[in-house]
C-alpha positions as CSV (number, residue, x, y, z in Angstrom):
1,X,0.0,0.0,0.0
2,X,1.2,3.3,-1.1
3,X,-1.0,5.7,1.2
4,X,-1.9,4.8,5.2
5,X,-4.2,7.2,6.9
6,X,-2.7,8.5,10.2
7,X,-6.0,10.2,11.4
8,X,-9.6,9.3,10.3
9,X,-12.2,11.7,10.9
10,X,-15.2,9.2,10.0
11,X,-17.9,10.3,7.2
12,X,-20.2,7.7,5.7
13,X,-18.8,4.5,4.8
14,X,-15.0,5.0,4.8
15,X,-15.1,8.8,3.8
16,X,-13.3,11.8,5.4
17,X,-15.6,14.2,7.6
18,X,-14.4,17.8,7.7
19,X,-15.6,21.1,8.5
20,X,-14.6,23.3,6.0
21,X,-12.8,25.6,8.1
22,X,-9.0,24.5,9.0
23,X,-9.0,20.3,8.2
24,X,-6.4,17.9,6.9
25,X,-5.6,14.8,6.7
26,X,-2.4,13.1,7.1
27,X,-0.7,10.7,6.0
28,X,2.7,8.4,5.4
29,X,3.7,7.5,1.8
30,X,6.2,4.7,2.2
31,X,6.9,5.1,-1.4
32,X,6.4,7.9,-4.3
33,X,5.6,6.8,-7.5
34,X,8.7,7.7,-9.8
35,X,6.2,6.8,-13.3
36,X,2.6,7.4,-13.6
37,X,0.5,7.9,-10.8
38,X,-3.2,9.1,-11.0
39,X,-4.8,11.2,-7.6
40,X,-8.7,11.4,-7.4
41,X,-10.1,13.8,-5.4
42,X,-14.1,15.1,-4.9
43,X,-13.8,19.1,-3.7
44,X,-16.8,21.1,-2.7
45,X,-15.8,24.9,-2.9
46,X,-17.1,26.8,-0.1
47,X,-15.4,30.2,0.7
48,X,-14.5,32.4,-2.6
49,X,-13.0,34.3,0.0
50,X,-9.7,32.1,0.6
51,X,-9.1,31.5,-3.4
52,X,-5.3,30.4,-3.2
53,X,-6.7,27.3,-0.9
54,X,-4.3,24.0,-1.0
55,X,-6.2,20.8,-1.7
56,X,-2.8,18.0,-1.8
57,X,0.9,18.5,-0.9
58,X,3.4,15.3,-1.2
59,X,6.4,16.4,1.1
60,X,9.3,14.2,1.0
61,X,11.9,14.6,4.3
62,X,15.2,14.3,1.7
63,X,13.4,16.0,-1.0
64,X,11.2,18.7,-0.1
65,X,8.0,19.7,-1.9
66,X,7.3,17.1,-4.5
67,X,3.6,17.4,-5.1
68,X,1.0,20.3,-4.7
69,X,-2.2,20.5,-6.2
70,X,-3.2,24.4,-5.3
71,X,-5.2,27.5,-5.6
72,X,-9.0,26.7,-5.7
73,X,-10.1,29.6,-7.8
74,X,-7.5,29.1,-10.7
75,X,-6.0,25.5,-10.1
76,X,-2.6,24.8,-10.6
77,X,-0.6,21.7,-10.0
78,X,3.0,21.1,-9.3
79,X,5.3,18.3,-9.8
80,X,8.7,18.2,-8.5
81,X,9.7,21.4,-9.3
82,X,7.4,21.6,-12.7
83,X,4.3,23.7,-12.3
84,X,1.3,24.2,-14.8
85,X,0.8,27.7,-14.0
86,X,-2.7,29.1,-13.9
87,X,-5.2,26.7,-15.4
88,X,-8.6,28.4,-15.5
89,X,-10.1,25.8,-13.7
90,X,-12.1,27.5,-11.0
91,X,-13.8,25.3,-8.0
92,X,-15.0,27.9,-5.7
93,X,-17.5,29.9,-8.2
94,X,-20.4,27.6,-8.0
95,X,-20.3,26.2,-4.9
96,X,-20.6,22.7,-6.1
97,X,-19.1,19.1,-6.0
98,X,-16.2,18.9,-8.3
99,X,-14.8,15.9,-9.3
100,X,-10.6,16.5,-9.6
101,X,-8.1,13.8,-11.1
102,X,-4.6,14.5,-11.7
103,X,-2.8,12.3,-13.8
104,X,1.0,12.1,-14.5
């Protein structure tokens, strides 16, 4: 197994449960993909206030920041050291449930 939760905040079935206000979850990674990897996530914008909002961050202790997936109200996603830049994608204007997969 790649990913082990350290905390569970219990939601139905085996889902996360957070507030919206100042949540995480985390976790150890006992190994980072070095090829393709795909990470599914299902965000509910709710403050267009707080726009630059972090959804994922992969930190290794040797290698620093190797993952981010960032900044609700124009997503952007970084990869050890690569960065998209702005993409236009915007999950705070509607409010709604947005499905999110990154794939690399």
């Amino acid at each position: 197994r790649y990913l082990r939760l350290l905390h569970q905040w219990r939601g139905a079935g085996a889902a996360l449960r957070f507030d919206g206000v100042d949540d995480f979850a985390a976790a150890t990674v006992n190994r980072f993909p070095k090829e393709e990897f795909t990470v599914m996530l299902w965000i509910k914008g709710l403050d267009t206030s707080r726009p630059n909002q972090g959804l994922l961050q992969y930190i290794s202790a040797q290698k620093g920041l190797q993952l981010q997936v960032y900044n609700t109200e124009n997503l952007e996603v970084e990869l050890m050291g690569k960065k998209t830049g702005p993409t236009g994608i915007n999950l705070n204007s509607d409010l709604a449930w947005h499905h999110l997969v990154v794939s690399w």
